[in-house]
N, C-alpha and C positions, 0 to 999 in steps of 0.2 A: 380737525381730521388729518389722518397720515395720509397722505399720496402714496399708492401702492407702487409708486414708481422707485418713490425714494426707500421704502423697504426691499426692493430686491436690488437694489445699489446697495445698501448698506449689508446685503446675505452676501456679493459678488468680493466688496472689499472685508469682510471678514473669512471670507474663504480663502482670500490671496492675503491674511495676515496666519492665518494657519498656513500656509504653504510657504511662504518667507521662514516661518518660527520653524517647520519642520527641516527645511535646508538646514538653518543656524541650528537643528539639531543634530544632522545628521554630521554638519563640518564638526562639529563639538566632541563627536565619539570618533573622528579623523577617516571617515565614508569618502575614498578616493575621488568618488566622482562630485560629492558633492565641496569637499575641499577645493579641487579644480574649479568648479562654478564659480564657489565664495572669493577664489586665488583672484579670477578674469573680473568681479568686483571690486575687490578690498585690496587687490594686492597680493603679493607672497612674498614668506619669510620676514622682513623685519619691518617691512613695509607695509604689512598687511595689520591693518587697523580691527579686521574682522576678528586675526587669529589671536592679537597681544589680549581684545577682549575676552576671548573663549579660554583665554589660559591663563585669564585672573585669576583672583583669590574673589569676582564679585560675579563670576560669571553660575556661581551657584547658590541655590538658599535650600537650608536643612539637608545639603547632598542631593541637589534634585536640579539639572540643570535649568536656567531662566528659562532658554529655549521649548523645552518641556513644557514649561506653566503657559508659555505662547501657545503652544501646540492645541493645549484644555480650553485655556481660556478664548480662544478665536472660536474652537470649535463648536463651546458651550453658547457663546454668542450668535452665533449664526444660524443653534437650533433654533433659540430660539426666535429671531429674526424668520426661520423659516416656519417654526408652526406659530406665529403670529401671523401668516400671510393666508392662512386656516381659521383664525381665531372669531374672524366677524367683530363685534364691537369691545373685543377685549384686544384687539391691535394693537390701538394706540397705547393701552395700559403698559401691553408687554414693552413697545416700543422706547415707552417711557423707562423703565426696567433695563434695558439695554444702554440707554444714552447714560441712565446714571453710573451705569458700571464703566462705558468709556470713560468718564470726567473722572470716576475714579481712577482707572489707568494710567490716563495721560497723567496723571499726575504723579502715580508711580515713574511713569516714563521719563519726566523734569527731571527728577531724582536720578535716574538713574543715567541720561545724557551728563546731568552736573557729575556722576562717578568717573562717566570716562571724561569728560573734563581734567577733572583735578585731581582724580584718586590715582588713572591708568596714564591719562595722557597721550588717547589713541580711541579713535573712532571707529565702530562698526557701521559700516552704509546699510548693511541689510537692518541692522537694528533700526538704526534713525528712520527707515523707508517702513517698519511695521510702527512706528509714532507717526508718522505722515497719512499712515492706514488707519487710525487711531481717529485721528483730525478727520481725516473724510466719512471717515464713518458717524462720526458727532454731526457734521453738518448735514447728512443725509435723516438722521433722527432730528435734527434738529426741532421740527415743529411738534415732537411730541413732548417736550420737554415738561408741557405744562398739562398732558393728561393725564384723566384718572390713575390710582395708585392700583393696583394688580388686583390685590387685594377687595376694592372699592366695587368690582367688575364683578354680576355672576358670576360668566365664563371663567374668571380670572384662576380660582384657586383649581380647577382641573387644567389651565393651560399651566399654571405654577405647577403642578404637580408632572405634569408631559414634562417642563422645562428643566426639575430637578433630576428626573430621571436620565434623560439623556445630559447633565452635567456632570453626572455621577459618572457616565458610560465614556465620554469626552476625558475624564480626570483617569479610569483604569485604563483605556487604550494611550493615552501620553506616558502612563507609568510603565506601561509594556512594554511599548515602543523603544522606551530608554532603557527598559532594562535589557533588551533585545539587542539594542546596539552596544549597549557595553558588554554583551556579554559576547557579541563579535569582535570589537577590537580586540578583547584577551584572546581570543582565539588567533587573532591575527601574530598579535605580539607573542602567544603562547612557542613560538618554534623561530621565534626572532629572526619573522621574516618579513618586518617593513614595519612594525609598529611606528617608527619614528621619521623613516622617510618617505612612507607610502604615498603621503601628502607632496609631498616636492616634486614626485617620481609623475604622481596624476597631473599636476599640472604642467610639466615638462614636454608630455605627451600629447597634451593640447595645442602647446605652443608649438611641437616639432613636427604635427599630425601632416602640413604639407608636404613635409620632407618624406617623411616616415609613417606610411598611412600605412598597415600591418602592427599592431600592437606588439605583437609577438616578436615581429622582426627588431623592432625599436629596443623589446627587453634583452633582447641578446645583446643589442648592438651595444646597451648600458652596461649588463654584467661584464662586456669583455672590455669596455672603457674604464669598469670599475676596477678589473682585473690590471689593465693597463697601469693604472695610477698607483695603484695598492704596491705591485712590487716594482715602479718606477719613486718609491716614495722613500725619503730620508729615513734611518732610524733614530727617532728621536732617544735620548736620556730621561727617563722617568723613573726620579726619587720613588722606592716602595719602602722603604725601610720604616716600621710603624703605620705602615698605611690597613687599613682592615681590608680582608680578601675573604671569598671562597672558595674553597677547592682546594686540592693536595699542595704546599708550601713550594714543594719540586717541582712542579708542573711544568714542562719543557712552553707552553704555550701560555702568558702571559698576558691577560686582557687587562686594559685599564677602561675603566667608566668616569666622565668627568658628568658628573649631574646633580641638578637641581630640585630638591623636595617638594616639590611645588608644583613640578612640570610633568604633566600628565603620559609623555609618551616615555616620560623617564620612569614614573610607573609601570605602564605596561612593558617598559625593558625590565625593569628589576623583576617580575613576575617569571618572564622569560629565563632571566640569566638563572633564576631558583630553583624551576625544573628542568632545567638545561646542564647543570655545573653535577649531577646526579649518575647522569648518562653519558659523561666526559669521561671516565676512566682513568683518573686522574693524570690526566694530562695536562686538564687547562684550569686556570683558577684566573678569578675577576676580582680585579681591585677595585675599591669605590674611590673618587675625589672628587671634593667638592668645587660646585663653577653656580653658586647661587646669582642668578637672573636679576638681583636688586643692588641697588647705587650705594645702599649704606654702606656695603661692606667692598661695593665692583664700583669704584667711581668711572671703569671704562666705559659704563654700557652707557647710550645715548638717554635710557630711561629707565626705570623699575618696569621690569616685567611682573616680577611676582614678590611683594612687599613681604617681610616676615622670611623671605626664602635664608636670609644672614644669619638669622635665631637657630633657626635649623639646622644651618650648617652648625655652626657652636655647639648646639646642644650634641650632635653627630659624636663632633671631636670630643666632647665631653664625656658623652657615654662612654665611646672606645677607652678612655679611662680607666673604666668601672669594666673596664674588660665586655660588656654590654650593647657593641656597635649596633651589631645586628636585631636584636630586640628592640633597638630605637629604631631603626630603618623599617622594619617589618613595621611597627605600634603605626609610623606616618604616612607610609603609605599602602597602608591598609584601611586608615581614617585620616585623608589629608586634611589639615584643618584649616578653617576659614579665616583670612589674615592674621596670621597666629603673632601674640606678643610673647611678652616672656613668661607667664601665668601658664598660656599655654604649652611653650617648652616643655615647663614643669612638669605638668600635667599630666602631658605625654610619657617625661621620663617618670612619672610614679606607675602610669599603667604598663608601660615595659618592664615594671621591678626596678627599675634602678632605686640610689639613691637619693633622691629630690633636692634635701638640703646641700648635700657635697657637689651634686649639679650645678646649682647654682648658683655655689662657690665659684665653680671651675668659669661658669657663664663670663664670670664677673673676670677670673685673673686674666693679665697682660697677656702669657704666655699661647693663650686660646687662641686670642685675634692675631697674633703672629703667626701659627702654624696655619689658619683658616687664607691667611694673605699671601703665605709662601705657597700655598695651595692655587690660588687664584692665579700669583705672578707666575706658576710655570704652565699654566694653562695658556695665559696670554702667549709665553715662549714660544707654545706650540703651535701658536694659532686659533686654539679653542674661541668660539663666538655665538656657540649657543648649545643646547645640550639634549641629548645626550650625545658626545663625543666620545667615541670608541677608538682606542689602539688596541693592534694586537702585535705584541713582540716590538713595542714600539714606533711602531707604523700605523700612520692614521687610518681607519678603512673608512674608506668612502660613501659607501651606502651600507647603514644599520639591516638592510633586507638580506646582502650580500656576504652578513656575520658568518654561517655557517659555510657557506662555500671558501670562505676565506683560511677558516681555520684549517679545513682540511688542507689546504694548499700550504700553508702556513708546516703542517702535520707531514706536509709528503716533502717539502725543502728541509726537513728536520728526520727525516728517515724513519717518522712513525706511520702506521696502518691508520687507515681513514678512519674517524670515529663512524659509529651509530648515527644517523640521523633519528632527530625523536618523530615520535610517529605524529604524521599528515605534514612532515615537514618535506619540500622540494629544493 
């Protein structure tokens, strides 16, 4: 027999493994405040064990964030844990039913601590703590290990059926939920106004809350810091010549982009930068350069943040070949792919149009990895150390939120009329 004591222990820690997997979802579409939480755990920026995992290449399976499948699968757990606590002599059945899908879990979960082990080389705490949730939950089912099969139970195939149901209902609200957050970060990133520093900016705010308890106060206090730095700031020399750009070739306002295929807020900028270079008039045009986040081709960086990001790049340089930069850019991150090797380069460059075989060629000549390394060494020049990195007119700007205010100032030391702000942008 179950102890009904150890069945509402085991509803209480699968409620707090759904509430952990829903954080790590919410840090994963970069939800300011839950970024801050995950920051005062894991750390921020490159220390942050939470963030290198959420911006793998293993932080997803079929495009559907891990955290997501936590979200389902605690949830679907716990119904059923709770209309077992209903069931009468089909408890234990269910309970049993439950313990076997923990053991299955955890065993995912081995797997997946040995990824960040050896694949990422960087720990998430919140993760390991919903494996910990995993473990207490086993030992809480523990003694139904050995009853009846669900099945074997009258009650069993109508509590099977309640339990299908509400997994089914647990699988469409996690699909929701994610597609709901991502479809706010685009919105965030949509007027490029913090897609990429929102994260740094929440947790900044935490740490400086006793200084600066007024949010509001604190944002001013940032923009005019940022504003501070931006024209207290060197004008760096940055090679364009052959570099792929959008927007008018004359454009008195010169953006440079240094980023990585792989990295997600460098997505949600290139979406920006698309609807945005539209409504510039042409004035301002954004270059792209490549700063791939992985060792094969960056021996500076302390580790591989995102494996496969070097391929990307090449393949990048390749295409602008074929005259075709942008169709490669648009095809990958519109579909980033999961640890991609050279197959999938390919692949990519045949659904962009290009030419696959001459690609490949190109993958392969001397000439490629030179141009991709003179790309890297002036990023280093400049300081670049993570991405996306923005100048404009050759000056670094300091927060990616602070893009648009910048140009205009950039726009008004240059004697042109403010652009357009695109709409919902402040």
């Amino acid at each position: 027999m179950l102890d009904s004591k150890r069945l509402y222990a085991a509803i209480v820690l699968l409620l707090l493994g759904t509430a952990v997997s829903g954080v790590l979802l919410l840090q994963h579409h970069g939800e300011p405040s839950a970024v801050s939480a995950v920051g005062q755990v894991c750390g921020e920026g490159e220390t942050s064990g939470c963030d290198r995992v959420a911006q793998s290449a293993y932080a997803r399976i079929g495009g559907v964030p891990l955290a997501a499948v936590g979200v389902a699968f605690y949830l679907s757990l716990a119904c059923l844990a709770l209309l077992a606590t209903q069931a009468g002599e089909a408890a234990a059945a269910a309970a049993r039913l439950g313990f076997v899908l923990l053991v299955l879990a955890l065993a995912i979960d081995v797997a997946l601590l040995g990824v960040q082990a050896f694949a990422i080389g960087a720990f998430c705490r919140l993760c390991i703590l919903t494996y910990a949730l995993n473990v207490a939950a086993l030992y809480a089912l523990w003694p139904a290990r050995r009853a009846p099969l669900l099945s074997a139970v009258p009650a069993g195939r109508l509590l099977g059926l309640g339990w299908g149901l509400a997994s089914l209902a647990s699988v469409l609200f996690a699909l929701a939920w994610n597609a709901g957050l991502s479809e706010r970060a685009e919105r965030r990133a949509g007027a490029v106004l913090g897609a990429a520093a929102a994260p740094g900016d929440a947790a900044e705010v935490q740490r400086l809350k006793a200084i600066l308890d007024d949010p509001k106060k604190y944002e001013e206090y940032l923009q005019q810091k940022s504003i501070r730095d931006f024209e207290a700031a060197k004008v760096q020399d940055i090679a364009l010549q052959g570099v792929p750009f959008k927007g008018d070739q004359d454009a008195r306002i010169k953006v440079v982009e240094y980023s990585d295929f792989l990295c997600p807020f460098c997505r949600a900028i290139a979406g920006a930068f698309r609807d945005y270079i539209p409504q510039a008039q042409g004035r301002v045009s954004v270059h792209f350069k490549n700063y791939p986040l992985d060792k094969a081709c960056n021996p500076s960086l302390g580790q591989t943040v995102h494996p496969g990001a070097c391929l990307l790049a090449q393949g990048a340089i390749c295409a602008g070949e074929q005259g075709r930069f942008w169709e490669f850019h648009d095809q990958v991150f519109t579909k980033p792919p999961q640890d991609p090797g050279r197959d999938t380069v390919l692949q990519i460059a045949s659904a962009a149009g290009l030419d696959a075989g001459r690609l490949g060629a190109c993958l392969d000549a001397p000439g490629t990895q030179s141009r991709l390394q003179a790309e890297i060494a002036e990023a280093h020049r400049l300081g670049v150390n993570s991405t996306p990195s923005v100048f404009i007119n050759g000056k670094r700007l300091p927060r990616i939120n602070d893009f648009l205010m910048m140009v205009d100032k950039e726009g008004a030391r240059l004697g042109l009329p403010p652009l357009a702000r695109p709409q919902g942008a402040r």
